[in-house]
C-alpha positions in Angstrom: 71.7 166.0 118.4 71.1 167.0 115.0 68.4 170.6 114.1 66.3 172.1 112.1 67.4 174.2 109.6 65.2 176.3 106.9 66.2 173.1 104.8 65.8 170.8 107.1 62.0 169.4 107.4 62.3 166.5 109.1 64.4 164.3 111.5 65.3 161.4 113.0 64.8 160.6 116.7 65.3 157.6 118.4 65.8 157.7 122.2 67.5 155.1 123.5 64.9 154.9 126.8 63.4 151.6 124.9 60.4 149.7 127.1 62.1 146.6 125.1 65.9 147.8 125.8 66.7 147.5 121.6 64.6 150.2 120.0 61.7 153.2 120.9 60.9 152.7 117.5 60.6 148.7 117.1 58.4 148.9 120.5 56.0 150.6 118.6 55.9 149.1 115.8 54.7 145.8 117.7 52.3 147.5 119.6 51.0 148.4 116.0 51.9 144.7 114.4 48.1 145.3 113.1 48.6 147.3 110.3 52.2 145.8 109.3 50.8 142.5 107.7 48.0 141.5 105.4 46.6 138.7 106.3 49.6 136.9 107.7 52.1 138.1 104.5 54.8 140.8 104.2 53.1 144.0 102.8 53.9 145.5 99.7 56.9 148.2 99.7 54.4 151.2 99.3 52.0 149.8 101.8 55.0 149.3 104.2 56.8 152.3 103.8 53.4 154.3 104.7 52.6 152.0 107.5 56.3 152.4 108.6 56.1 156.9 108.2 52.6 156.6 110.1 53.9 154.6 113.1 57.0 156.5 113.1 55.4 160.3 113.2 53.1 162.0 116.0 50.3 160.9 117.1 50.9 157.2 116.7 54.7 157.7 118.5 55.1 161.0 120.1 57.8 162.0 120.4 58.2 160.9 116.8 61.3 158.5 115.7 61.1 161.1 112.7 60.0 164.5 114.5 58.9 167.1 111.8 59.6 170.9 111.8 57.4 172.4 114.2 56.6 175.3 111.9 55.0 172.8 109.2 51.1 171.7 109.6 52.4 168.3 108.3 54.3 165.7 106.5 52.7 162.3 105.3 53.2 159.9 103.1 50.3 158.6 101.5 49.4 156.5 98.4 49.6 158.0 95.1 47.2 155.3 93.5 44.1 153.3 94.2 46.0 150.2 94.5 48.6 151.6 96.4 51.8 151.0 94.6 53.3 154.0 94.4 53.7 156.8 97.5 53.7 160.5 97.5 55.0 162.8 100.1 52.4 165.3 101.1 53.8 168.5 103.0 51.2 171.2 104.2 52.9 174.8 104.8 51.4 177.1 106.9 52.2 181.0 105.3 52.3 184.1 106.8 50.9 186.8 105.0 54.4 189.0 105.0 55.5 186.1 102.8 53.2 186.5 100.0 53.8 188.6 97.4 50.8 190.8 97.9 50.0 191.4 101.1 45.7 190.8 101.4 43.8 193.7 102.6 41.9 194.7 105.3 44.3 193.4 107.2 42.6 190.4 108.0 44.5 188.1 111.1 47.3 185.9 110.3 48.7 182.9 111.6 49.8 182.9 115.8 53.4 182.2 116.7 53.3 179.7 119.4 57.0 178.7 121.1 57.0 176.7 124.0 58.7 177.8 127.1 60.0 174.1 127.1 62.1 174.0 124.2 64.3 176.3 122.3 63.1 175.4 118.8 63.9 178.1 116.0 60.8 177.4 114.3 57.6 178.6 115.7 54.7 176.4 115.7 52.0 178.4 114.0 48.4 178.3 115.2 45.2 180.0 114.6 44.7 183.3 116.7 43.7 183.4 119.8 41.0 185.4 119.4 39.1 185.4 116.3 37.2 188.9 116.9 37.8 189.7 112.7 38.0 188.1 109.8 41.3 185.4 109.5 43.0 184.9 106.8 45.2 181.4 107.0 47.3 180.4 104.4 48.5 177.2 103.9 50.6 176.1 100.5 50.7 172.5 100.1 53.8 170.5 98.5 53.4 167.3 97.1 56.5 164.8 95.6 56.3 161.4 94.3 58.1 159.0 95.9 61.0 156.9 93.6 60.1 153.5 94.0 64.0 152.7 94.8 63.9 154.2 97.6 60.9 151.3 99.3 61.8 148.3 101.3 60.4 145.1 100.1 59.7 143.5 103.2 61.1 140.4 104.4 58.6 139.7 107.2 55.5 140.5 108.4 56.1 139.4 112.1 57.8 143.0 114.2 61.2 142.4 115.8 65.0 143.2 114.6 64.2 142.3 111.3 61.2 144.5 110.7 62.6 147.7 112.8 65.8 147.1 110.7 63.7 147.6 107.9 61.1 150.4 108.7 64.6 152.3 110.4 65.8 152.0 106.9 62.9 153.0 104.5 62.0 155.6 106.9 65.3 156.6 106.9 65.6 157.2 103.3 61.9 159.0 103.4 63.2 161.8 106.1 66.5 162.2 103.8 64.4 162.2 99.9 61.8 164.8 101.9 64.9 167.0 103.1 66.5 167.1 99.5 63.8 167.5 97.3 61.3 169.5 99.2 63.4 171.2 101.7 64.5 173.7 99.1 61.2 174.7 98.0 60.0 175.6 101.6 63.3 177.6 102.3 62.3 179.5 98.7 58.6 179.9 99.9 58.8 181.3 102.9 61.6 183.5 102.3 59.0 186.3 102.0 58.9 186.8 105.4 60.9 186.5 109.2 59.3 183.3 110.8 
């Protein structure tokens, strides 16, 4: 089973315990046929490929078919435009303060480490203190990358079933991969500053 790596943001997760014996994935994407089709038709490749992300990530599916870094608040895709035709991914960072350049003062409280005793992830989960009894200071940097319109599906149907997983595997695919290469860099060089 493939990891996370300080380059690695994102990954995919499909158990083969399937209610419909094919795909974890394709069962949820019929339970959420709703928001695959307008009005009967195929959506359009940006409209798809978010519908796809959003019905492939926690909460919709959880465990996610793409399970993202438990360190990082969040990854989304959402639409760039008001019409919708072109995607951006949007990746919120929670930071430490030992990896800022200047460390603030007062000493103000930072982000919580939370590991669960269930998994043996290498990246912490970070959460607000548990007890707020002085003033927090919570950074989080936020990354955002347009998404290259080659990497959409143009849908072929707007009815869920081999087809349509085939598809949404396959733009969702190429979504995990473009966010590891082009932001998975930058996060390593952000939080470099400091041990997580």
């Amino acid at each position: 089973m493939p990891e996370f790596t300080t380059r690695t943001l994102a990954l995919i997760d499909d158990k083969e315990r399937a209610s419909d014996g094919r795909s974890r994935y394709g069962s949820y994407l019929a339970l959420n046929a709703r928001h695959l089709h307008d009005d009967g038709q195929p959506l359009s490749p940006a409209a798809f490929a978010a519908a796809a992300w959003r019905i492939a990530t926690s909460p919709v599916m959880a465990p996610g078919y793409v399970r993202i870094r438990p360190d990082l608040a969040s990854l989304t895709v959402v639409s760039a435009e008001d019409d919708g035709s072109s995607l951006l991914l949007r990746l919120a960072v929670p930071v430490r303060h030992q990896a800022l350049a200047h460390r603030p003062a007062g000493r103000p409280a930072d982000w919580a480490a939370y590991r669960s005793p269930w998994t043996e992830d290498r990246f912490a989960r970070l959460i607000e203190p548990e007890q707020l009894d002085r003033t927090a200071l919570l950074v989080t940097a936020e990354l955002v990358r347009p998404v290259s319109g080659r990497l959409l599906v143009d849908p072929s149907t707007a009815r869920p079933g081999p087809r349509m997983t085939h598809e949404a595997k396959q733009v969702v695919n190429s979504l995990v991969e473009y966010a590891n290469d082009s932001l998975g860099g930058a996060v390593a060089n952000l939080l470099a500053g400091g041990a997580r």
